[in-house]
Backbone bond lengths (Angstrom), bond angles and torsions (degrees), N, CA, C in turn:
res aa  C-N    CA-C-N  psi(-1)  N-CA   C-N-CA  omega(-1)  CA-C   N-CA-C  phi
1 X - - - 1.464 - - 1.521 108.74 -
2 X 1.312 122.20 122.93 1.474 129.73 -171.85 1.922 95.47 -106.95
3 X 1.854 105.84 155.25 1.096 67.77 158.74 1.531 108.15 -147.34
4 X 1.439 93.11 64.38 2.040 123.46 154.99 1.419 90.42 -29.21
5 X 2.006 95.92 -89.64 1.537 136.94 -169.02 1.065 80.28 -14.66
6 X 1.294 144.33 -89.06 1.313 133.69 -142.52 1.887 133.35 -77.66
7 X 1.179 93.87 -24.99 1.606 125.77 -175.47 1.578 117.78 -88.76
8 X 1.426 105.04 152.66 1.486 103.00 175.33 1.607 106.54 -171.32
9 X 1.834 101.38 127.61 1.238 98.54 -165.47 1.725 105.68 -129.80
10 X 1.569 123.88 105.46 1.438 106.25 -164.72 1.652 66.16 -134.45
11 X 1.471 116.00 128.42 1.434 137.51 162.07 1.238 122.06 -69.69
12 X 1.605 104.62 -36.10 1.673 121.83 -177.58 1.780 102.83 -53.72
13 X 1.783 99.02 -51.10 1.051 89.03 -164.27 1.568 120.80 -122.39
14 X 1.406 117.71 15.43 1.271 136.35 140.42 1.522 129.93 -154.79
15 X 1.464 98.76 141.79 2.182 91.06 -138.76 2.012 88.94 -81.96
16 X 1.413 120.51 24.05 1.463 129.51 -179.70 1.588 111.87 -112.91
17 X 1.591 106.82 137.69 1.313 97.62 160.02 2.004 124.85 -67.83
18 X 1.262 115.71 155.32 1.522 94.22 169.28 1.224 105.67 -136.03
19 X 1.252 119.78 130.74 1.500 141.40 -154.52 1.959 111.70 -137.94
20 X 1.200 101.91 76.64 1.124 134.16 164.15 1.857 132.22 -25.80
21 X 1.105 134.39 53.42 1.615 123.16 -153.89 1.256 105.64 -77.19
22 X 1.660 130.26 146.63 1.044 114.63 163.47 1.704 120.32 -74.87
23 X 1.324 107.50 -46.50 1.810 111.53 -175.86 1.223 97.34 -152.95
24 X 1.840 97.20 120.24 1.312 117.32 -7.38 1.617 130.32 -53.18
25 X 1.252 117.59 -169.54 1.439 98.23 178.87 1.492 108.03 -119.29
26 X 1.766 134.30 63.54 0.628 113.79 142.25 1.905 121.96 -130.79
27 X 1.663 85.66 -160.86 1.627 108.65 -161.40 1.764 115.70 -96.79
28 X 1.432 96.91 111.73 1.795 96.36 -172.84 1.338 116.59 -101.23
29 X 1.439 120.14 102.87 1.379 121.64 174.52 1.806 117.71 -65.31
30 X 1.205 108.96 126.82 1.547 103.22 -167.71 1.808 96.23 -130.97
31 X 1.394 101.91 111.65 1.492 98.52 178.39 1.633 125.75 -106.76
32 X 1.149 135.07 165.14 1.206 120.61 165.68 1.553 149.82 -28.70
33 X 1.102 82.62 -42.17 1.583 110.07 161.30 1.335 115.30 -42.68
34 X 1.446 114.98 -55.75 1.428 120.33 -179.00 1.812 102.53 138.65
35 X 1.844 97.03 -30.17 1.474 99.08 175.63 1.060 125.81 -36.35
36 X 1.594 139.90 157.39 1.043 167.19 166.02 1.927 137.68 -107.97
37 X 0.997 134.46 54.35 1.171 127.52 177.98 1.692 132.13 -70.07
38 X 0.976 140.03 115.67 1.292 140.68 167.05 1.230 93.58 -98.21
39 X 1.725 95.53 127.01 1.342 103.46 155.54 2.227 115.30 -130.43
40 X 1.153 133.71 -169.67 1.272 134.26 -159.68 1.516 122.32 39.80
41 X 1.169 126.14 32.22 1.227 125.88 162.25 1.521 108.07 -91.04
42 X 1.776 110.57 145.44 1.348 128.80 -169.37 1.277 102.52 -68.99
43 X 1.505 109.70 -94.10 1.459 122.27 151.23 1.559 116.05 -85.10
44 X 1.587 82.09 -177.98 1.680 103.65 -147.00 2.054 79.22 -79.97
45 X 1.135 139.61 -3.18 1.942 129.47 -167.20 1.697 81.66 -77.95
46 X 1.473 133.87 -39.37 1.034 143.65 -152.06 1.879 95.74 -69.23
C-alpha cells in the first residue's frame, strides 16, 4: 500500500499537501506550518 494513490503535492499550485482517505471519507489538508485541516466529514465521530 503506497500512499501516492492517495496524496498530492504541487506547491505551484497549492502551498498544502492533499491526502485523500478512503474510510472515512475524508480530505486532510496538511501544510507546512504544521497545520492540519480535515475537511468532508459528516459528523464530528468521523
Amino acid at each position: 500500500l503506497t500512499h501516492q494513490q492517495f496524496s498530492s503535492y504541487e506547491p505551484e499550485l497549492f502551498p498544502g499537501l492533499i491526502y485523500r482517505m478512503i474510510k472515512p471519507r475524508i480530505v486532510l489538508l496538511i501544510f507546512v506550518s504544521g497545520k492540519v485541516v480535515l475537511t468532508g466529514a459528516k459528523v464530528r465521530a468521523e
